[in-house]
C-alpha positions in Angstrom: 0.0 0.0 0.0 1.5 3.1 -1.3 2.6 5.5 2.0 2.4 9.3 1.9 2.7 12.1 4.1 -0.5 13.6 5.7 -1.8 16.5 3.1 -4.5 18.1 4.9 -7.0 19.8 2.6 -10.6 20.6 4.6 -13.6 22.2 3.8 -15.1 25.5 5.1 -16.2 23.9 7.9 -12.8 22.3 8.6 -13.6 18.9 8.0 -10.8 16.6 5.9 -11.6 16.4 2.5 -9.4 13.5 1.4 -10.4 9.8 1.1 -8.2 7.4 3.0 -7.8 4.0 2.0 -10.6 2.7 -0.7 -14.8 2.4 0.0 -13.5 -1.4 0.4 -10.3 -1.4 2.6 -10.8 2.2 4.7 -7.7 3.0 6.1 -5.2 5.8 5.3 -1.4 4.9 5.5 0.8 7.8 6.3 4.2 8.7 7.5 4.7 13.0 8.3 8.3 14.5 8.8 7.0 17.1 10.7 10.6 19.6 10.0 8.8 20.4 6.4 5.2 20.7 7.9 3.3 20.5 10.5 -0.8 18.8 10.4 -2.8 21.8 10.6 -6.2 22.0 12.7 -9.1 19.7 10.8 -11.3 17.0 12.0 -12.9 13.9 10.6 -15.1 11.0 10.7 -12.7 8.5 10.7 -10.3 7.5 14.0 -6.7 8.3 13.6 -4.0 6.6 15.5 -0.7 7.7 15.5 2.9 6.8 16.6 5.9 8.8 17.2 8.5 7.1 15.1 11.4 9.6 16.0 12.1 12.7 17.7 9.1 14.4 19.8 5.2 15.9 18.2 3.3 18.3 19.9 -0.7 16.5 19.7 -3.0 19.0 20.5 -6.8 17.5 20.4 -9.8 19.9 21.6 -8.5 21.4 24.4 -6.1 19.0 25.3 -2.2 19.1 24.2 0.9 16.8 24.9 4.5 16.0 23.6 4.9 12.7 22.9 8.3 10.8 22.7 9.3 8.1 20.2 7.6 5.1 20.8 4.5 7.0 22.1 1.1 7.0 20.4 -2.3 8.4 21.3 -5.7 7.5 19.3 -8.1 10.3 18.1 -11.5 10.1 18.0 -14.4 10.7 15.5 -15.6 14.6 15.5 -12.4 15.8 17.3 -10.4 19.2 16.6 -6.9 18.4 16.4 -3.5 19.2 15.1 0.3 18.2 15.2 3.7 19.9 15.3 7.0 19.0 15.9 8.3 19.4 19.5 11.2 22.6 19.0 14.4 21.3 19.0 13.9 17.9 17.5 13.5 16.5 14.5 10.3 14.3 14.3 8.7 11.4 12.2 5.0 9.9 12.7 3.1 7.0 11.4 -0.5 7.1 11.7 -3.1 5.5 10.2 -6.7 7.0 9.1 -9.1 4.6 9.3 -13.4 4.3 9.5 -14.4 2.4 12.2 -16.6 0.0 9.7 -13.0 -1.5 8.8 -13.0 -3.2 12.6 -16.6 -2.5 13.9 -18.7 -4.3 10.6 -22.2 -3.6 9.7 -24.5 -1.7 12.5 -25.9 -5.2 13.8 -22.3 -7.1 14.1 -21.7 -7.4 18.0 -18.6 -5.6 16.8 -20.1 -2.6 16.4 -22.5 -2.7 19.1 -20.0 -3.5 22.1 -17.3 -2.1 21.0 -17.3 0.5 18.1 -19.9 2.3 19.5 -19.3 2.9 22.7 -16.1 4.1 22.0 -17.1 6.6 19.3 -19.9 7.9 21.9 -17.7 8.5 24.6 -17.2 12.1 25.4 -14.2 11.0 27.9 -12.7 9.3 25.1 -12.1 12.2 22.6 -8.5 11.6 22.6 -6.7 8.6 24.0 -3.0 9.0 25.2 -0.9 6.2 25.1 2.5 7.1 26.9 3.6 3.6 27.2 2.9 4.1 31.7 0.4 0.7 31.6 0.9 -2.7 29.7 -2.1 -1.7 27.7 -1.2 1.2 27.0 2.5 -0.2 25.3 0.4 -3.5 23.7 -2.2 -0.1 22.0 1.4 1.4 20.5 2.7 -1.4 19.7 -1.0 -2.8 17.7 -1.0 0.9 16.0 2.9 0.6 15.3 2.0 -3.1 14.0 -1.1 -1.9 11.9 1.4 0.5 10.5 4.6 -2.0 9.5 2.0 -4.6 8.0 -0.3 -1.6 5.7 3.0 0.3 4.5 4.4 -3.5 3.6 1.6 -4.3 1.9 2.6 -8.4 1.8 -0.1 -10.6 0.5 -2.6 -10.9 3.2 -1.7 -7.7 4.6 -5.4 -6.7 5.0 -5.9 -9.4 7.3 -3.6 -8.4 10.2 -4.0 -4.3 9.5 -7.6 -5.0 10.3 -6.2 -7.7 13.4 -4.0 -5.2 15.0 -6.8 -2.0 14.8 -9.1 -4.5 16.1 -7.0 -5.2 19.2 -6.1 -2.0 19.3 -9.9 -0.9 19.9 -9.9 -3.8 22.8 -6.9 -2.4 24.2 -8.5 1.0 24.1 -11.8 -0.3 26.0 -9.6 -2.3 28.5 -8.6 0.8 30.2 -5.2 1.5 28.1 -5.3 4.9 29.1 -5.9 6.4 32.9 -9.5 7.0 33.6 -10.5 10.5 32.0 -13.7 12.8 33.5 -16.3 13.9 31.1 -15.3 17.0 29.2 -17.1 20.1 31.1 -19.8 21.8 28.9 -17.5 24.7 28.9 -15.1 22.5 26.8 -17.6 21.2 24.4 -19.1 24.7 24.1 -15.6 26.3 22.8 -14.7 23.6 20.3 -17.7 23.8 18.7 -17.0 28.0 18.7 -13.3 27.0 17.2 -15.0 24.7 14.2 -17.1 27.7 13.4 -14.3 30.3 13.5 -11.8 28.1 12.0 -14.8 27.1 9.3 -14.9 31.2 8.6 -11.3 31.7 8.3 -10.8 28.8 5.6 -13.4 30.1 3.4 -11.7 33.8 3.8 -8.0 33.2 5.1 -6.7 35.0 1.3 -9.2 38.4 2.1 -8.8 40.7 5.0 -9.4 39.1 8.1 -10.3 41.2 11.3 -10.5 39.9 14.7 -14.1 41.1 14.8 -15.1 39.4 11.5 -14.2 36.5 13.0 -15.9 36.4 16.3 -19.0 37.2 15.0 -19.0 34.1 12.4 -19.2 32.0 15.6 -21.6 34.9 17.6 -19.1 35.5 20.3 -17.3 38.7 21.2 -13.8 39.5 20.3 -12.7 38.5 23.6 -14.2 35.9 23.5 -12.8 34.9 20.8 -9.3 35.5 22.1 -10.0 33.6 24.8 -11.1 30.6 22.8 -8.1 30.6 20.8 -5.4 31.0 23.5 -7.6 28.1 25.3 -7.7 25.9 22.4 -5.1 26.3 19.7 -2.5 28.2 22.0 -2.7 31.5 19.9 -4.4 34.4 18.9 -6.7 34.2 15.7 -5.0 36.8 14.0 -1.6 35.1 14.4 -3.2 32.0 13.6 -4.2 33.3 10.0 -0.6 34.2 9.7 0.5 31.0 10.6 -1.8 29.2 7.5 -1.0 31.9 5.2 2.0 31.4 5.7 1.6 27.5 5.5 0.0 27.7 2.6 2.1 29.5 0.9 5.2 27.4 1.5 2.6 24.4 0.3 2.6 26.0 -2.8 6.2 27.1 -3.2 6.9 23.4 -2.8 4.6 22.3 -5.0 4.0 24.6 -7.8 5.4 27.2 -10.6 3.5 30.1 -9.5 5.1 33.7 -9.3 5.9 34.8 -6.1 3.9 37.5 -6.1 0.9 35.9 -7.4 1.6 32.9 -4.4 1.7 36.0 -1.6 -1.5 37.3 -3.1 -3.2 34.1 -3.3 -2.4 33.3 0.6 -3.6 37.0 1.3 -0.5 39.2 1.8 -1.7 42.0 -0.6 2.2 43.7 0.1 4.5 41.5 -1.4 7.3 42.9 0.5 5.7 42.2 3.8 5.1 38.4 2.4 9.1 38.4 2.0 9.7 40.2 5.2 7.4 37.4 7.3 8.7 34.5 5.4 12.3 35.5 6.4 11.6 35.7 9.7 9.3 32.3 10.0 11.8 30.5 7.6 15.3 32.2 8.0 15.5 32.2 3.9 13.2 34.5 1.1 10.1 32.7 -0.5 12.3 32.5 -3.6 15.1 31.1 -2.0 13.3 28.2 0.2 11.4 27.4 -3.4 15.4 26.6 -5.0 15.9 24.4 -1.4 12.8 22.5 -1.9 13.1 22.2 -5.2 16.9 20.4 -5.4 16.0 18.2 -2.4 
């Protein structure tokens, strides 16, 4: 099965547009270098489990956010806000896989589903599982996802078989109290990610116009302050410096992918002065746009 790094693409509402896997085998094989990207906020239907293969990631899910290690994993949950960055300082590798939860849970009516699937897709204590290798479960969970991974990226005849095996002891694992017991999120917390889809649902429709703090409070009804406040809270910035941020992601996307002008890439990402788009490049990068397109381009 043909491995790939995680290219995020979502849609206004900041749902993941891409398929993973095949309508027959769903599951999505990927491995990230998080030094040339990071995995911006999204959320989708399907579970994602991920391992750190080297270095240390940042996993920030809803409100929650930890570094894991190499050799530590945590399991994301249907519905759930997240994103991943490299810890500063290292140089870090994931697997993960993308999968629907009809790959190990079955049609609706297979006890499968019933006793296992969906109790853990309902669980609001659930939304993100970390797996930090402190219990036996929670190393044989790593070690499933880690296994999942190895046979889907070899894609040996049979393969199918045990990538479907290990996700399906992996969601045991899960259910057998692989992580420490976790509280019910408080309404509070469920209230402000749904405010962060909304607001992160305006700014992708309208990252490459003017963006004002105000415009996008009141796409999710909330004051400004509010709004900061749900940022800082949730994504650990200010919205204004997060449109930066994907501006400036975006751009380098496209410098490492297409022919575009320069200018016409600033413009596109919304930096209307084309002198400012160099100026913040620099300083994010340490090189011009022009020159970290040449970098890219001869790696």
């Amino acid at each position: 099965m043909e491995v790939g790094s995680c290219m995020v693409t979502t849609d206004a509402a900041g749902r993941e547009l891409a398929q993973h896997g095949t309508a027959q085998f769903p599951v999505g094989c990927y491995h990230d270098d998080l030094a040339a990207d990071w995995v911006p906020w999204h959320w989708h239907e399907e579970w994602e489990a991920v391992v750190v293969s080297q270095g240390a990631a940042v996993v920030a899910a809803g409100e929650e956010k930890q570094t894991l290690q190499a050799g530590q994993a945590c399991f994301v949950n249907s519905g759930v806000l997240h994103a991943v960055w490299g810890a500063e300082g290292t140089r870090c590798r994931l697997h993960s896989l993308v999968f629907h939860p009809r790959l190990v849970g079955g049609g609706l009516d297979s006890v499968f589903w019933q006793e296992y699937v969906a109790p853990l897709r309902a669980s609001p204590a659930q939304r993100c599982i970390w797996l930090r290798g402190e219990t036996p479960q929670q190393r044989d969970a790593a070690a499933a996802i880690e296994a999942a991974w190895q046979a889907c990226s070899s894609a040996q005849p049979g393969y199918v078989f045990t990538v479907r095996e290990q996700l399906s002891r992996l969601v045991f694992l899960l259910l057998s109290g692989a992580p420490a017991p976790h509280k019910r999120p408080a309404e509070k917390a469920l209230r402000d990610g749904e405010r962060i889809k909304a607001m992160l649902q305006y700014i992708e429709a309208h990252y490459a116009e003017p963006l004002s703090a105000a415009q996008i409070a009141q796409s999710a009804l909330v004051s400004e302050s509010e709004c900061l406040r749900c940022f800082r809270h949730t994504i650990g910035m200010p919205p204004l410096q997060y449109v930066r941020q994907l501006r400036l992601e975006t751009a380098a996307r496209l410098l490492r992918t297409g022919d575009g002008r320069v200018g016409d890439i600033a413009a596109r990402c919304g930096f209307g002065d084309a002198s400012y788009f160099t100026k913040t490049f620099r300083a994010w990068k340490g090189c011009t746009p022009g020159d970290y397109r040449r970098i890219k381009t001869q790696e």
